[in-house]
Backbone as CSV, one residue per row, in Angstrom:
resi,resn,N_x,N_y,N_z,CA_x,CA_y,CA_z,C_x,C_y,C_z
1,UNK,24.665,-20.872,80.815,25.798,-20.046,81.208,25.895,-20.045,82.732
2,UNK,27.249,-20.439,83.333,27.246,-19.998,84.534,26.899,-19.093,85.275
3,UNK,26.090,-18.798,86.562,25.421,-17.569,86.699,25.799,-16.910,87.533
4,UNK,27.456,-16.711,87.656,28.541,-15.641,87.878,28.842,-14.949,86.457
5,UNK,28.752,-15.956,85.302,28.870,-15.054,84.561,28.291,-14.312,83.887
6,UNK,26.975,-14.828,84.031,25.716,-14.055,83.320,25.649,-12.411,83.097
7,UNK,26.140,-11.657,84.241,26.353,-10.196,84.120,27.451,-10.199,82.819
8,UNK,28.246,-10.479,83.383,29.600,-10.493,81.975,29.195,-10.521,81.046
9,UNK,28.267,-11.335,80.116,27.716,-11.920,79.212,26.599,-10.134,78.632
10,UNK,26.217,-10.437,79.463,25.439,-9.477,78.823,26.565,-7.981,78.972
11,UNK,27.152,-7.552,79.848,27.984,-6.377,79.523,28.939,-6.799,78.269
12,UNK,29.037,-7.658,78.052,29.515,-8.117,76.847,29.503,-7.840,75.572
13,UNK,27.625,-8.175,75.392,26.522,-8.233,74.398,27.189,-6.785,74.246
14,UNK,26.534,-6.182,74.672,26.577,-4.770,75.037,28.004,-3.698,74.333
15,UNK,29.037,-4.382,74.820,30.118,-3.954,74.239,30.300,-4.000,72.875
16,UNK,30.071,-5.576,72.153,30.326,-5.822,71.092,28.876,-5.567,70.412
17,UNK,28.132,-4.709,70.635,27.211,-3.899,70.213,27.190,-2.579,69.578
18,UNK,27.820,-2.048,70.804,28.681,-0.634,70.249,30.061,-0.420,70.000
19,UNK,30.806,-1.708,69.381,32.209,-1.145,69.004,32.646,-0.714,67.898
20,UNK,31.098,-0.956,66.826,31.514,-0.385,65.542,31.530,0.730,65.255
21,UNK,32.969,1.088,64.580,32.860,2.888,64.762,31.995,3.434,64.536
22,UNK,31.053,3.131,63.248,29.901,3.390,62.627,28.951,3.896,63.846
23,UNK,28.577,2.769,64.720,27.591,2.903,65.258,27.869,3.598,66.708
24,UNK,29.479,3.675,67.217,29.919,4.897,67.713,29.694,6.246,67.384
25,UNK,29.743,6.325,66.256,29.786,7.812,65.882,28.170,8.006,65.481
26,UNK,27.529,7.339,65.674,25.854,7.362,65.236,25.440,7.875,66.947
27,UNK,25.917,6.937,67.841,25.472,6.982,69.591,26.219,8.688,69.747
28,UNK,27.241,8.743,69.164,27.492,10.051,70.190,26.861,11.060,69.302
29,UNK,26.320,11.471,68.022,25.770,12.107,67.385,24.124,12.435,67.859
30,UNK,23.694,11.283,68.427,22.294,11.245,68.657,22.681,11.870,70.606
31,UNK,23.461,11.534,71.327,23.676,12.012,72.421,22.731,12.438,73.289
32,UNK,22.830,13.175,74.456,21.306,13.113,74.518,19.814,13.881,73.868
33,UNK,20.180,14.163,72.605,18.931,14.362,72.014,18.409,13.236,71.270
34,UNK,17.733,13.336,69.528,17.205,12.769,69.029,17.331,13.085,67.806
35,UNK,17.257,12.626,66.673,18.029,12.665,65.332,17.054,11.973,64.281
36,UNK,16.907,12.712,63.166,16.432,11.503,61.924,17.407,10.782,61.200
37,UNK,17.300,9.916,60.465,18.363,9.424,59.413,18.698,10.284,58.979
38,UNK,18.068,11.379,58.101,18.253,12.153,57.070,19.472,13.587,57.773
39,UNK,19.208,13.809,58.895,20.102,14.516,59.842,21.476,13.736,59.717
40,UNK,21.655,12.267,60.130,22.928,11.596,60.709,23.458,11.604,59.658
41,UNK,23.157,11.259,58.560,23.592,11.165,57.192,24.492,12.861,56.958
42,UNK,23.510,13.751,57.183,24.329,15.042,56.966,25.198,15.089,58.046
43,UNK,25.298,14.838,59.080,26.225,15.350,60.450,27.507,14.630,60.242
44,UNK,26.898,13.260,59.847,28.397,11.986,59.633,28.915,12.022,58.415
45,UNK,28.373,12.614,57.363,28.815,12.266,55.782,29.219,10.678,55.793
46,UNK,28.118,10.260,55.947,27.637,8.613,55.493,26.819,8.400,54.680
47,UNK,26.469,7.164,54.377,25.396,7.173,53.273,23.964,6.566,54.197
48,UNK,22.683,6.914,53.540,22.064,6.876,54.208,21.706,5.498,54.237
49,UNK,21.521,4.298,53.789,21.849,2.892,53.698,22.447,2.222,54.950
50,UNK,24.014,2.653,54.819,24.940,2.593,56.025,23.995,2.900,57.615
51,UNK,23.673,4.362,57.873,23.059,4.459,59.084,21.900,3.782,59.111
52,UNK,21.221,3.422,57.854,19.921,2.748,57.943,20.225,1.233,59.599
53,UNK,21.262,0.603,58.161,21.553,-0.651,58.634,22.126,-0.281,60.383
54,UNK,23.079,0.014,60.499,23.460,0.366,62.020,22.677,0.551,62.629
55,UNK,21.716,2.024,62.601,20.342,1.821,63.377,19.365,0.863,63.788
56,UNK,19.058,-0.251,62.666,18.300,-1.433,62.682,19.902,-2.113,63.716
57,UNK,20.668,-2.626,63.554,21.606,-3.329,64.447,20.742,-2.210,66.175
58,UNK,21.589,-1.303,66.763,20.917,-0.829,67.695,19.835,-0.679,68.140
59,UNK,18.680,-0.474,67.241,17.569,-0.626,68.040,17.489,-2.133,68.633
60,UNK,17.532,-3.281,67.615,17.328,-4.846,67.886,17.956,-5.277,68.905
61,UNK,19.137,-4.223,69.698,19.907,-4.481,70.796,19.326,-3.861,71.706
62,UNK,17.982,-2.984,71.503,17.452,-2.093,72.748,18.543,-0.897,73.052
63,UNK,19.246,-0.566,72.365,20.339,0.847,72.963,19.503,2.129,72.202
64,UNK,19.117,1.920,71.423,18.363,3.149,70.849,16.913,3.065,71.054
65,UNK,16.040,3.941,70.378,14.372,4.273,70.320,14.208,4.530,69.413
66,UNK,13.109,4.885,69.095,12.397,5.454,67.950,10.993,5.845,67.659
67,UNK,10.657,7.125,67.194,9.512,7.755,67.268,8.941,8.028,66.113
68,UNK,8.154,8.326,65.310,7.521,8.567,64.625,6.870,9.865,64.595
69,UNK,7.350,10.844,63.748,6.174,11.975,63.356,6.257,12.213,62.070
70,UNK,5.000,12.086,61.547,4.771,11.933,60.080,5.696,11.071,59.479
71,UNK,6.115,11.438,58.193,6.918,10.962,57.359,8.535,10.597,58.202
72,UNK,8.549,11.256,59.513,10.044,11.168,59.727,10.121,10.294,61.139
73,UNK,11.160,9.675,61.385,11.842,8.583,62.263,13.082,9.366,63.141
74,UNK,12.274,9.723,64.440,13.569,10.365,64.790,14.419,9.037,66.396
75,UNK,15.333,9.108,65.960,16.137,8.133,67.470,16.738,8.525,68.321
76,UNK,16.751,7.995,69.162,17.414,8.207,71.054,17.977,7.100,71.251
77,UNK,19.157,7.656,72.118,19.316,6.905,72.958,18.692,6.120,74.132
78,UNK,18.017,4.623,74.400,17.523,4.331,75.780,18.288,5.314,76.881
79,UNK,19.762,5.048,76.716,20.816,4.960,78.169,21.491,5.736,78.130
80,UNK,21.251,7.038,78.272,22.449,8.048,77.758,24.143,7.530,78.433
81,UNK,23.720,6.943,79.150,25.382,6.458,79.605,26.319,5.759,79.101
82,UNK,25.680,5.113,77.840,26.199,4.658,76.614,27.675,5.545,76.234
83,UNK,27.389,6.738,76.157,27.833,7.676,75.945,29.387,7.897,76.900
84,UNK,29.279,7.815,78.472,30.450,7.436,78.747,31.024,6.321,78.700
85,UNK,30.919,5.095,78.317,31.107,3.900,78.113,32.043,4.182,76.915
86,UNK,31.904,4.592,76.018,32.560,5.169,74.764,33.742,5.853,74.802
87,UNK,33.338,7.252,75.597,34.273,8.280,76.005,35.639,7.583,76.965
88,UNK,34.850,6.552,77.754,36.028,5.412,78.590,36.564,4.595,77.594
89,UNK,36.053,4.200,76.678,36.829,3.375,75.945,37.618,4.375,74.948
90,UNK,37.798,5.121,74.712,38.481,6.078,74.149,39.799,6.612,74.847
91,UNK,39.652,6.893,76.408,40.796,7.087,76.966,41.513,5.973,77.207
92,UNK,41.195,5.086,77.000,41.377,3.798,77.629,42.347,2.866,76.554
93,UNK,42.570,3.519,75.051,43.218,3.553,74.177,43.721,4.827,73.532
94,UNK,43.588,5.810,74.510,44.777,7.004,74.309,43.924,7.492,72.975
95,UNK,42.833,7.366,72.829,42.067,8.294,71.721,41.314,9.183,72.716
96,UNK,41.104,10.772,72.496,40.009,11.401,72.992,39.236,11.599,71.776
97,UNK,38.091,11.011,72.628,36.595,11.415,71.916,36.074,12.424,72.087
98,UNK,35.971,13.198,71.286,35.322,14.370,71.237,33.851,14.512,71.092
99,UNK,33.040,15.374,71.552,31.457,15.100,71.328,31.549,16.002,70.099
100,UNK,30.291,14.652,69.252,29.965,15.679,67.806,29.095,16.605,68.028
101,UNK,29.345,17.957,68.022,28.116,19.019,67.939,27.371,18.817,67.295
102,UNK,25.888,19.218,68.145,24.144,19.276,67.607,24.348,20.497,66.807
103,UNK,23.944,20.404,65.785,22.962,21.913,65.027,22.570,21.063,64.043
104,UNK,21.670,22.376,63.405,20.658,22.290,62.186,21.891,22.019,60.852
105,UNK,21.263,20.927,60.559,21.882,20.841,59.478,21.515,21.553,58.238
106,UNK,22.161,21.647,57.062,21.665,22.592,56.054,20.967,21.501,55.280
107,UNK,21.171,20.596,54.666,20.826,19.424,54.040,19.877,18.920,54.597
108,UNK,19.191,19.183,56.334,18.418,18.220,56.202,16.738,18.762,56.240
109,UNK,16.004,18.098,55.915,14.905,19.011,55.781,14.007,18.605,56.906
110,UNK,14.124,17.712,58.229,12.868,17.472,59.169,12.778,18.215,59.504
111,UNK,11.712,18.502,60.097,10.764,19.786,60.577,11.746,20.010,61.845
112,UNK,12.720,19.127,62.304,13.023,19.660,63.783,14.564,20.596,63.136
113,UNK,15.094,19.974,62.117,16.477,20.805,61.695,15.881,22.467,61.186
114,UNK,14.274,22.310,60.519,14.055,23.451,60.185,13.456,24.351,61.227
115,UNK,13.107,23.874,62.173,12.904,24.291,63.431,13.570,25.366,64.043
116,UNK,15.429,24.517,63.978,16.508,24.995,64.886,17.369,25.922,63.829
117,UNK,16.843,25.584,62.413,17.426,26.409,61.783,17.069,28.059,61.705
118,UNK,15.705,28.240,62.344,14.838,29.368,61.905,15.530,30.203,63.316
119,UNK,15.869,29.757,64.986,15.984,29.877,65.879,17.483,30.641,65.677
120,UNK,18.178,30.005,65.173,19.918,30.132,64.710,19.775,31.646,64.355
C-alpha cells in the first residue's frame, strides 16, 4: 500500500468495523463502562448468539476488551472515542444518536447488575 495511504487504510479498517448497527448499538451500550453478554442482550433486546458473534467481530479488531470474573465475561471499550466517531457519523446523516442508558437490568443476573440493582 502506498504509504500516504496507509493512515487511510487503517481509519478505514476501523470504520468498516463499526458500521454495523449491531455492533453500533453494542459500542454505545458498553460506553464508557463495561457490560456482560447477558446484560447487552437485556439492554438491546437481541439474541444472545447475535451479540455473541459481534463481540467476537470487535474484539478481533482490538476496539473492545475483555475480562473475566468467574463464570462471567464482562467488555470495554479499548477507545472510548469510538463513541464520538459514531455520534459524528450520526449527525453527519441527520440521525441523532442518542446515548443508551446504563442501569441494572432486571433480567440480568451478573453480580455487577445485582450489585447496582441493590444500590437503586
Amino acid at each position: 500500500m502506498n504509504k500516504r495511504l496507509q493512515p487511510l487504510g487503517k481509519a478505514s479498517d476501523l470504520l468498516s468495523s463499526i458500521g454495523n448497527p449491531i455492533r453500533m448499538q453494542i459500542l454505545q451500550a458498553l460506553g464508557p463502562g463495561e457490560a456482560c453478554v447477558c446484560h447487552l442482550e437485556s439492554q438491546l433486546g437481541l439474541r444472545q448468539a447475535n451479540i455473541s458473534q459481534q463481540l467476537m467481530i470487535l474484539r478481533g479488531k482490538k476496539i473492545i476488551t475483555a475480562r473475566r470474573s468467574g463464570k462471567y465475561i464482562y467488555y470495554r471499550l479499548v477507545k472510548p472515542e469510538i463513541l464520538e466517531i459514531i455520534r459524528a457519523a450520526g449527525r453527519a446523516s441527520g440521525e441523532e444518536i442518542v446515548k443508551i442508558p446504563r442501569r441494572a437490568s432486571a433480567s440480568c443476573v451478573c453480580p455487577k447488575c445485582d450489585l447496582e440493582k441493590s444500590v437503586a
